[in-house]
C-alpha positions as CSV (number, residue, x, y, z in Angstrom):
1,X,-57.5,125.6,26.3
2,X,-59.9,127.6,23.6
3,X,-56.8,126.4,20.7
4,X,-57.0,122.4,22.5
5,X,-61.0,122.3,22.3
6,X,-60.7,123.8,18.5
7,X,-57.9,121.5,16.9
8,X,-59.3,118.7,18.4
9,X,-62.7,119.1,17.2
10,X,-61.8,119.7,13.8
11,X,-59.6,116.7,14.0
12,X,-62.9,114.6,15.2
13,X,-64.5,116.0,11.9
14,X,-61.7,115.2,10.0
15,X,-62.0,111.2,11.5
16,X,-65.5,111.4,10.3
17,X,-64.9,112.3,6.8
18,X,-62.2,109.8,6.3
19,X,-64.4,106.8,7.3
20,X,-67.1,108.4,5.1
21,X,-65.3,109.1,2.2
22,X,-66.0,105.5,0.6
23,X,-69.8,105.9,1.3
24,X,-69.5,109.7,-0.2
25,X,-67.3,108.0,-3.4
26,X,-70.6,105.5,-4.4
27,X,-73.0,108.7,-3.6
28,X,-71.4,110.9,-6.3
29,X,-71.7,107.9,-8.8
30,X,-75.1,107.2,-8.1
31,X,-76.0,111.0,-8.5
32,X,-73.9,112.0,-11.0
33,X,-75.4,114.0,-14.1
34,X,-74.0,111.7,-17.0
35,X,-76.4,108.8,-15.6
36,X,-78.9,109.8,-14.1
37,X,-81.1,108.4,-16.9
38,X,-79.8,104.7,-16.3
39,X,-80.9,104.0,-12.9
40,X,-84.7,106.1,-13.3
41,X,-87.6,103.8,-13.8
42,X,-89.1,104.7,-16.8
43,X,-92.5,106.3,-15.7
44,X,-90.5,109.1,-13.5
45,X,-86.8,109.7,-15.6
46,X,-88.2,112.7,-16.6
47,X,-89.1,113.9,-13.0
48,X,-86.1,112.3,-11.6
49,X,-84.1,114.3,-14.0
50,X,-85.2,117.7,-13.2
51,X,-85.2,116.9,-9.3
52,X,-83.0,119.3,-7.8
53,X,-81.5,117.3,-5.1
54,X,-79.2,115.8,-7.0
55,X,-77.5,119.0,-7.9
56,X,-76.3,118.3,-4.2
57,X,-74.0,115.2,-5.9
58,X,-73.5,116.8,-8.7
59,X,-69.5,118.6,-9.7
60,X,-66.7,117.6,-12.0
61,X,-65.2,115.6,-9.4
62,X,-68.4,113.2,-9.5
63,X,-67.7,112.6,-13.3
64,X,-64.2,111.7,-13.2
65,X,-64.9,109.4,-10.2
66,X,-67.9,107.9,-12.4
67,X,-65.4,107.2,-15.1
68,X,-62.9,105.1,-12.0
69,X,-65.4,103.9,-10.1
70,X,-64.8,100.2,-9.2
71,X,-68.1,97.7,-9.4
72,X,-66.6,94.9,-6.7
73,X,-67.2,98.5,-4.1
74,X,-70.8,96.9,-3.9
75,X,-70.8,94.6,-1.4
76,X,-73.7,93.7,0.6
77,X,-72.7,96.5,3.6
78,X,-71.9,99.7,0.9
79,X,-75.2,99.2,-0.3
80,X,-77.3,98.6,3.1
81,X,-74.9,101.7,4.5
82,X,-76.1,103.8,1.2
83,X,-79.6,103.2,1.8
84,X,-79.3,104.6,5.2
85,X,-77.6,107.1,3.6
86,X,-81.3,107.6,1.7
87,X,-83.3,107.3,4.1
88,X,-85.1,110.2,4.3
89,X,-86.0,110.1,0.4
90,X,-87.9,106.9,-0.4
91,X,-88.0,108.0,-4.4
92,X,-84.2,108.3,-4.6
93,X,-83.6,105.2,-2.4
94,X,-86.1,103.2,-4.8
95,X,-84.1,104.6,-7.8
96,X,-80.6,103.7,-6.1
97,X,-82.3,100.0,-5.4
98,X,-83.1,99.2,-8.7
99,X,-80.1,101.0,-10.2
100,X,-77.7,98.6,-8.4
101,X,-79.5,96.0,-9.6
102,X,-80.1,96.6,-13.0
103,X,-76.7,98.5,-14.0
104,X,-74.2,97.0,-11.4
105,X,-75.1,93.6,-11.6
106,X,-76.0,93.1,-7.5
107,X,-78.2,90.8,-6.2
108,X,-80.4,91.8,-3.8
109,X,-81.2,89.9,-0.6
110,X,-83.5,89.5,1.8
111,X,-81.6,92.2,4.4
112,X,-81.8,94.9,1.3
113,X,-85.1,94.1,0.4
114,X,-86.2,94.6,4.5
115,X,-84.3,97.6,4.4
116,X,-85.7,99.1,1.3
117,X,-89.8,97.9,2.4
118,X,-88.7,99.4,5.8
119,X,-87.8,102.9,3.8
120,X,-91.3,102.6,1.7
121,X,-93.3,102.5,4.7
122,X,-91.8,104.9,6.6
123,X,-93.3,107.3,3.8
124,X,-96.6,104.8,3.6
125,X,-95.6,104.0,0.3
126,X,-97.4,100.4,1.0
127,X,-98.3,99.4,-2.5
128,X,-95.0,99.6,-3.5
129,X,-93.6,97.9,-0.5
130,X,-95.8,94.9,-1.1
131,X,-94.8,94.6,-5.3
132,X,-91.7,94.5,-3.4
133,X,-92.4,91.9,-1.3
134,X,-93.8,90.0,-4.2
135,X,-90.8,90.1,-6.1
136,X,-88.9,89.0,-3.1
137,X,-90.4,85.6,-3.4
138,X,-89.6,84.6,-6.6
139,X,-85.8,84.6,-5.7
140,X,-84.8,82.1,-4.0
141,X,-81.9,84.4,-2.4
142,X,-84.3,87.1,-1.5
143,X,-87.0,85.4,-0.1
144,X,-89.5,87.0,2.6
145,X,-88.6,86.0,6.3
146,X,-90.0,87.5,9.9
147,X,-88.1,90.3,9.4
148,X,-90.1,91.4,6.5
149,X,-93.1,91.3,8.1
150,X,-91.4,92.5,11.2
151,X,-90.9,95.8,9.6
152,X,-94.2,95.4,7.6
153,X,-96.2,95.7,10.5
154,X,-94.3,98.1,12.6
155,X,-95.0,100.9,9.8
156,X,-98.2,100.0,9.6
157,X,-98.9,100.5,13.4
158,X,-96.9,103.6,13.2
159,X,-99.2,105.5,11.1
160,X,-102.1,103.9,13.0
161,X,-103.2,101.5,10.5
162,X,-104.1,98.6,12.9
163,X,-106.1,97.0,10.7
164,X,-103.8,97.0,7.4
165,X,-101.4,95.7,9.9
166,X,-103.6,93.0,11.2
167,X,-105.0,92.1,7.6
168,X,-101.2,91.9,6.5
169,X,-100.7,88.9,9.0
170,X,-103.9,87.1,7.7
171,X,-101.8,87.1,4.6
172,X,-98.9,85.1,5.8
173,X,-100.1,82.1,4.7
174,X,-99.2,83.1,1.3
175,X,-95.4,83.1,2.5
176,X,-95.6,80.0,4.8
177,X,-95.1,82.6,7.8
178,X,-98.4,82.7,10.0
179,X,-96.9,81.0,12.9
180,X,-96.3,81.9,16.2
181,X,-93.1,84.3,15.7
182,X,-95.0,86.3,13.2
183,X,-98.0,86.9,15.8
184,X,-95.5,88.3,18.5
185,X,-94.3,90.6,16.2
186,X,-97.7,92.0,15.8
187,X,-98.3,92.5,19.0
188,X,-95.1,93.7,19.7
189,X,-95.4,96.2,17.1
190,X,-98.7,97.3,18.6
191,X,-97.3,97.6,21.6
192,X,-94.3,99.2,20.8
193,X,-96.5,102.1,19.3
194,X,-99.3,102.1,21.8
195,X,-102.0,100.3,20.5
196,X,-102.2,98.4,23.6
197,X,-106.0,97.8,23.8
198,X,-106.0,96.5,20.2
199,X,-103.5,94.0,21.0
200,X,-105.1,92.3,24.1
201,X,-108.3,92.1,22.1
202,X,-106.4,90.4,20.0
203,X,-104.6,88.0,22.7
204,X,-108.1,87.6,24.9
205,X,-111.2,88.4,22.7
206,X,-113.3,85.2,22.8
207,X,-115.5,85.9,20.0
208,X,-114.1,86.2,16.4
209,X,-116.8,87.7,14.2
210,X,-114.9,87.1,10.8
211,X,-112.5,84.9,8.8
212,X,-109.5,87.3,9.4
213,X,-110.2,86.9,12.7
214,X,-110.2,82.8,12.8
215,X,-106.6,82.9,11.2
216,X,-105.8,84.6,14.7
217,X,-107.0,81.4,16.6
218,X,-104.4,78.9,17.9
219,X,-101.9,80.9,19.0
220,X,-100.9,80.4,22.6
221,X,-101.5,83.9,24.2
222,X,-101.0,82.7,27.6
223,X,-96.8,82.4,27.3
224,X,-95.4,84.9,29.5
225,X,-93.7,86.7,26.0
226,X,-97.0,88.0,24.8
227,X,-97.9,89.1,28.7
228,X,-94.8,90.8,29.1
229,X,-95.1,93.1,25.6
230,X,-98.6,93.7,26.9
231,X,-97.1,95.1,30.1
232,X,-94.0,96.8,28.3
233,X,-96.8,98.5,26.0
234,X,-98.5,100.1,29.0
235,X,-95.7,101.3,30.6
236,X,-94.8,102.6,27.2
237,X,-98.2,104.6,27.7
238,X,-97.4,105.6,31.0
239,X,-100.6,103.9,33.0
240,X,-99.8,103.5,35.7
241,X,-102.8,101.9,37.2
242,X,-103.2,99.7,34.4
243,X,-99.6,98.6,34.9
244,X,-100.1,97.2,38.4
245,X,-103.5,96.0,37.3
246,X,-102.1,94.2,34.6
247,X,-99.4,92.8,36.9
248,X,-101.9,91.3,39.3
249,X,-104.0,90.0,36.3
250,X,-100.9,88.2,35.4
251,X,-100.6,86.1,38.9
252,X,-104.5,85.9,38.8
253,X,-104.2,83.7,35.5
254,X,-101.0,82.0,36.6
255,X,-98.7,83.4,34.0
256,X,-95.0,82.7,35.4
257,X,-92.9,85.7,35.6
258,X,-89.6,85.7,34.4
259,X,-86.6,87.8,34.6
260,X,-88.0,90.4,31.6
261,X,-91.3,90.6,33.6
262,X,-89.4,92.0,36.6
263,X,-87.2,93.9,34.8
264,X,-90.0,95.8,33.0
265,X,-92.0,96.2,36.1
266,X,-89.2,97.8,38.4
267,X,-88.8,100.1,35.7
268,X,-92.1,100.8,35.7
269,X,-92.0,101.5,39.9
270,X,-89.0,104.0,39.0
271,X,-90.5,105.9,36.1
272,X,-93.5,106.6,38.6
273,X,-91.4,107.4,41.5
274,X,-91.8,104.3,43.4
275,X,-88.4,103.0,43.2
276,X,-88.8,101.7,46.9
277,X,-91.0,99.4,45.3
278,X,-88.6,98.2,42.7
279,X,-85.5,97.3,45.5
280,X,-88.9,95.0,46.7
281,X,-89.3,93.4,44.0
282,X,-85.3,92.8,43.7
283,X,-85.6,90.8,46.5
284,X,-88.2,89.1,45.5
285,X,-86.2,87.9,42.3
286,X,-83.3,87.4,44.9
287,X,-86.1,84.9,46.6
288,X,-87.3,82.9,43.7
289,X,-83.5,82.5,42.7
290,X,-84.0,84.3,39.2
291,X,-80.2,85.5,37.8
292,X,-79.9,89.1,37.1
293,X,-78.6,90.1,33.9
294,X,-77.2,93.5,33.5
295,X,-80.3,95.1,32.6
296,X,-82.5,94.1,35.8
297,X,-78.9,95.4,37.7
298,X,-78.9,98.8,36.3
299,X,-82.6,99.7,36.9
300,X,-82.0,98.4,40.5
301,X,-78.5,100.5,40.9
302,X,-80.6,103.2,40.0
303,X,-83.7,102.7,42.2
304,X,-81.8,101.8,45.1
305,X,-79.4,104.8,45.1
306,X,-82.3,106.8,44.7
307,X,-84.4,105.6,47.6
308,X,-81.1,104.6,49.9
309,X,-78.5,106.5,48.7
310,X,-75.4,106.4,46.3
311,X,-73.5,103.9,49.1
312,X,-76.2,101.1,48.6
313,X,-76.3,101.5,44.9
314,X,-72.3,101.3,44.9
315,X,-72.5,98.3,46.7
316,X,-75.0,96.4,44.9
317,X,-72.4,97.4,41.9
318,X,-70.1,95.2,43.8
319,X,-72.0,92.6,44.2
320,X,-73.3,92.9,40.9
321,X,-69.4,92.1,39.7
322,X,-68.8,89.6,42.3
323,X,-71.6,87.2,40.9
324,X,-70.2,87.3,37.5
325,X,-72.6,89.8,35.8
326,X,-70.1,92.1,33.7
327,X,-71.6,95.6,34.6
328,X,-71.9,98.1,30.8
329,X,-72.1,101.7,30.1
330,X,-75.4,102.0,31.4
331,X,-74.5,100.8,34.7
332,X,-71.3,103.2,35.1
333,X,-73.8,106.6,33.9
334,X,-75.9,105.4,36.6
335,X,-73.6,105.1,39.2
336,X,-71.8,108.7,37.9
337,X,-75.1,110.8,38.2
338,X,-75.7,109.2,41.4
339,X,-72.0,110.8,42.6
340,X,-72.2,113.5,40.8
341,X,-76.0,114.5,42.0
342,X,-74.3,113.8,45.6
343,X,-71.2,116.6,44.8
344,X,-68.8,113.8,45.2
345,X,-66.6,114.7,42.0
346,X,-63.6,112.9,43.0
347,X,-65.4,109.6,43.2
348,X,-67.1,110.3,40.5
349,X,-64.0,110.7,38.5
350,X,-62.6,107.6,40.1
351,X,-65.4,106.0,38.6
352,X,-64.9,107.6,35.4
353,X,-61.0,105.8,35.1
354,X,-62.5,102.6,36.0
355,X,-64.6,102.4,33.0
356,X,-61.7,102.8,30.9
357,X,-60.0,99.6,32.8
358,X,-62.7,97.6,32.5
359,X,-62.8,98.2,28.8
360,X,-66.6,100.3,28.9
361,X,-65.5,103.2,26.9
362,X,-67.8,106.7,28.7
363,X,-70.2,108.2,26.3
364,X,-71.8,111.3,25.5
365,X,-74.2,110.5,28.3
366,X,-71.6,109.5,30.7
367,X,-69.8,113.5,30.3
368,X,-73.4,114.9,30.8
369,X,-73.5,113.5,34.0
370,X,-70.5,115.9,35.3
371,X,-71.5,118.7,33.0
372,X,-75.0,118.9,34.4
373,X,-73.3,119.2,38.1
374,X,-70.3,121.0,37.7
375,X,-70.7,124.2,38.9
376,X,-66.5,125.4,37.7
377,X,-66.1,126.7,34.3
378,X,-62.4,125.8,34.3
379,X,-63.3,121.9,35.3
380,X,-66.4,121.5,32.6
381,X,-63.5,123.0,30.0
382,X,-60.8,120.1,30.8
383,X,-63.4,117.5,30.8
384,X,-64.9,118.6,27.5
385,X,-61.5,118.4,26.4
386,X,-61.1,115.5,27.6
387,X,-63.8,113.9,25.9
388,X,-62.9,115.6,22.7
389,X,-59.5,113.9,22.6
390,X,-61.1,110.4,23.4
391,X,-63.6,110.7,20.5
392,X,-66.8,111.3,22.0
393,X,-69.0,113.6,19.8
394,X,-70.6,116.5,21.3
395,X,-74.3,116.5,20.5
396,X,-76.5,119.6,20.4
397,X,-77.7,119.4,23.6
398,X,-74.6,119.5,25.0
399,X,-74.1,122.9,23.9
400,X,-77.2,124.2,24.7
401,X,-76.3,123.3,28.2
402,X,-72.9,124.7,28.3
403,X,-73.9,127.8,26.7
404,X,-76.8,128.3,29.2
405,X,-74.0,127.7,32.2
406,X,-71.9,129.5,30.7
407,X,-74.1,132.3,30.0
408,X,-75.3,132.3,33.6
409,X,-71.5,132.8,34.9
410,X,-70.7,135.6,31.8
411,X,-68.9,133.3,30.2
412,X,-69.6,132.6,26.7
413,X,-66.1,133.1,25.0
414,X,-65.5,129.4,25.4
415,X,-68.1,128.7,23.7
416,X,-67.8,130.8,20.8
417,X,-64.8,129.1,20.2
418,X,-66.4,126.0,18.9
419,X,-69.0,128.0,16.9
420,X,-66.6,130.2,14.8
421,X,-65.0,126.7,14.1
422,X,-68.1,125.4,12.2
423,X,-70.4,124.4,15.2
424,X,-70.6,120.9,16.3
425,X,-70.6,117.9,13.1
426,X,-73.7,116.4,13.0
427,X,-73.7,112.9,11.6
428,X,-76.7,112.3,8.7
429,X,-79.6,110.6,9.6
């Protein structure tokens, strides 16, 4: 068993570097010693230079691949996969931008430039995000679109600059964007990071004191849309009370509910351990004749097999199937933690077949489920090895929990084994 688990994880590394190893071949170009001066804006080559990061990239194998390294190898997805790749660095991402640009002949687009803006403002660099939008404009292949602004505002409201956010839509007019898609994306992006209270003043503040604030007129803030990110934004906040209040303010001022409104609101009953109150409101969807889709199923798999067992929730599966709504991943976890919670492994692993057959390939999630339960160390050992072999990563948690089980039982050899084999890959973020 300990020789299965190790060659096959070192074969799931191996996987991993193969499918990488075209990213990794641009990387060592871009970082390699020889040019570093090329792709440097002028004001920081000499910083850029010294920077010891790149001694990561650089090795004689970098130069000789520098000297072979093909031009047509940036396409639109190497570059937008090796800005990911720099992610974390917005200085060597900006110098990678303009590099390909300036030395490879690419020609940036609107998804490279939203990635890039996107990258600058997850480090607030703001300034330079907006010469960026700038330049955006004046190329007709790169022009600004929502998705900028998308982004735009979404790092603003994530570092809790409301108002740079809100002054940044005023500005749309400059782009021919103020309309009513850019408005929902700022209050979806206040929502999203719980600035709630800002965003309904926003929506239902009658007064506007200021010229900013007339360019927020007109918009129709009565459409179920903007009521339902309002909603979604408390429940991202977790209050409560202000969720149901909210809900009932909703029928007070006639807003129609749709199927995202019940969706988010049953959740809301399960997250604060109502889900009695979620099967309700199922029926009450059931009543007004609003189709399920797959999300509204699995939060009510999941509420009704809490609050009337696994057999209910199995069953609602089946109908679920039976009206034509192809059930996901999500729905199969739910149903397997329901089992397993319930000891009934063989179901479970019934279950777990199924997926396969119906072409929803388990997870990481989907394993934790059974290793959470499991109370055999030789039955968590072929499942692990199980997953191992179908290509499902480990993460880190998953180790910390089979070490502490295994640690509870005396048993750590198992786990060792992985550990002197290099400890679990991690992919870059």
């Amino acid at each position: 068993m300990r020789s299965s688990v190790t060659s096959k994880t070192r074969y799931f590394r191996l996987y991993h570097s193969v499918v990488l190893s075209r990213l990794h071949t641009l990387l060592l170009y871009h970082s390699s010693p020889g040019r570093n001066h090329l792709f440097a804006p002028k004001s920081t080559s000499e910083s850029v230079q010294n920077r010891p990061k790149f001694d990561l990239f650089t090795s004689a194998s970098a130069s000789a691949t520098a000297t072979h390294f093909n031009y047509s190898d940036f396409e639109l997805h190497t570059v937008l996969e090796t800005l990911n790749c720099y992610a974390n660095d917005w200085k060597v991402a900006l110098e990678f931008f303009n590099w390909v640009e300036a030395h490879c002949g690419f020609q940036h687009t609107t998804q490279t430039f939203n990635r890039i803006v996107d990258i600058l403002g997850k480090f607030f660099e703001f300034d330079t995000a907006w010469n960026l939008i700038e330049k955006m404009r004046k190329n007709p292949s790169s022009v600004p679109d929502h998705t900028t602004f998308r982004v735009l505002f979404k790092r603003y409201v994530s570092a809790h600059l409301v108002k740079e956010a809100i002054d940044a839509f005023c500005r749309l007019d400059e782009y021919n964007l103020r309309d009513e898609t850019s408005f929902s994306n700022l209050i979806d992006a206040l929502c999203e990071y719980k600035h709630v209270i800002e965003a309904e003043e926003l929506c239902f503040k009658k007064n506007r004191d200021n010229e900013c604030d007339s360019k927020l007129f007109g918009f129709n803030v009565e459409s179920t849309k903007i009521y339902n990110m309002i909603l979604r934004g408390w429940f991202k906040m977790k209050w409560w009370g202000k969720c149901r209040e909210f809900w009932e303010e909703m029928d007070k001022r006639g807003v129609k509910k749709d199927l995202y409104s019940y969706s988010i609101y049953m959740d809301i009953q399960c997250k604060c351990g109502k889900p009695w109150k979620a099967v309700k409101l199922y029926k009450e969807m059931r009543k007004k004749d609003i189709q399920l889709d797959v999300v509204a199923y699995n939060t009510v798999i999941h509420a009704i097999g809490i609050s009337e067992g696994v057999d209910m929730a199995v069953r609602l599966y089946k109908e679920m199937v039976e009206l034509g709504c192809q059930p996901n991943v999500v729905t199969f976890n739910t149903i397997l933690k329901l089992l397993c919670e319930n000891g009934r492994y063989r179901e479970a692993h019934k279950v777990l077949n199924l997926m396969t057959k119906k072409g929803c390939e388990p997870d990481i999630v989907t394993y934790h489920c059974f290793f959470v339960c499991l109370e055999k160390p030789r039955e968590i050992l072929k499942l692990f090895d199980r997953m191992i072999e179908s290509g499902v990563q480990p993460r880190m948690d998953t180790y910390v929990m089979l070490m502490r089980k295994f640690g509870r039982w005396g048993f750590l050899r198992p786990v060792f084994c992985l550990e002197e084999d290099g400890g679990p890959w991690t992919e870059p973020r």
